[in-house]
C-alpha positions as CSV (number, residue, x, y, z in Angstrom):
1,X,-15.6,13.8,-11.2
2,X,-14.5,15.1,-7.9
3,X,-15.0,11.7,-6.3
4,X,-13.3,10.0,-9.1
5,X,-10.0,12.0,-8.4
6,X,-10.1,11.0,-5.0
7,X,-10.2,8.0,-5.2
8,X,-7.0,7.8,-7.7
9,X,-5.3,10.0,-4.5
10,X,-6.9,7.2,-1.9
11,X,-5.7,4.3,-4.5
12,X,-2.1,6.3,-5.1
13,X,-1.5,6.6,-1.3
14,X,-2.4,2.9,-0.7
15,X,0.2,1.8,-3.4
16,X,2.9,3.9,-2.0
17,X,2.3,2.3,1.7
18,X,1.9,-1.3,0.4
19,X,5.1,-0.8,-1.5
20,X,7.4,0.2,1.5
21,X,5.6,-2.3,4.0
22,X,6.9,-5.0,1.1
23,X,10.1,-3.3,1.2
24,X,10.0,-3.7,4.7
25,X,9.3,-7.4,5.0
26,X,12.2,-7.9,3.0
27,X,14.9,-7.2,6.1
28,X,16.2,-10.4,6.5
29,X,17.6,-9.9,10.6
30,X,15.1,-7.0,11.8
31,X,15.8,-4.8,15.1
32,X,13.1,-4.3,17.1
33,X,12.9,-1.0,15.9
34,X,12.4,-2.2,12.4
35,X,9.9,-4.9,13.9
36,X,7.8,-2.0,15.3
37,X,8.1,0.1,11.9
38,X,6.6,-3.3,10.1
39,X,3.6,-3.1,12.1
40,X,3.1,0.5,11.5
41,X,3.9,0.1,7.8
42,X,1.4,-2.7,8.1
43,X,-1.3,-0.8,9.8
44,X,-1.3,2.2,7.1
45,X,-1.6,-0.6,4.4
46,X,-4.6,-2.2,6.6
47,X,-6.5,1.2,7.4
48,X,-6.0,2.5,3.4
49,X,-7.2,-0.9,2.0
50,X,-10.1,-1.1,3.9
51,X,-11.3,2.8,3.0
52,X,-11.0,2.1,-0.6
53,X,-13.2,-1.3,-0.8
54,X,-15.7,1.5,1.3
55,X,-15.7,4.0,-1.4
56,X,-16.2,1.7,-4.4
């Protein structure tokens, strides 16, 4: 049961970071900082994708 619910929180807080690193690729003209915040939205995405094909 335990393990259950956290995956739903590991699943819940991979949705929420793939959704604003799709947000982000949709800047048309980005600065660099914006550039640089792509890469780190894209990283979270990575990094929480790849622990939950671990855990199930």
């Amino acid at each position: 049961m335990q393990e259950d619910i956290r995956y739903k929180q590991r699943f819940e807080n991979f949705e929420k970071s793939f959704l604003l690193f799709k947000n982000a690729l949709d800047i048309e003209t980005p600065s660099i900082v914006e550039k640089a915040g792509v890469i780190q939205f894209f990283e979270t995405t990575f990094e929480l994708a790849w622990k939950l094909m671990k855990e199930k």
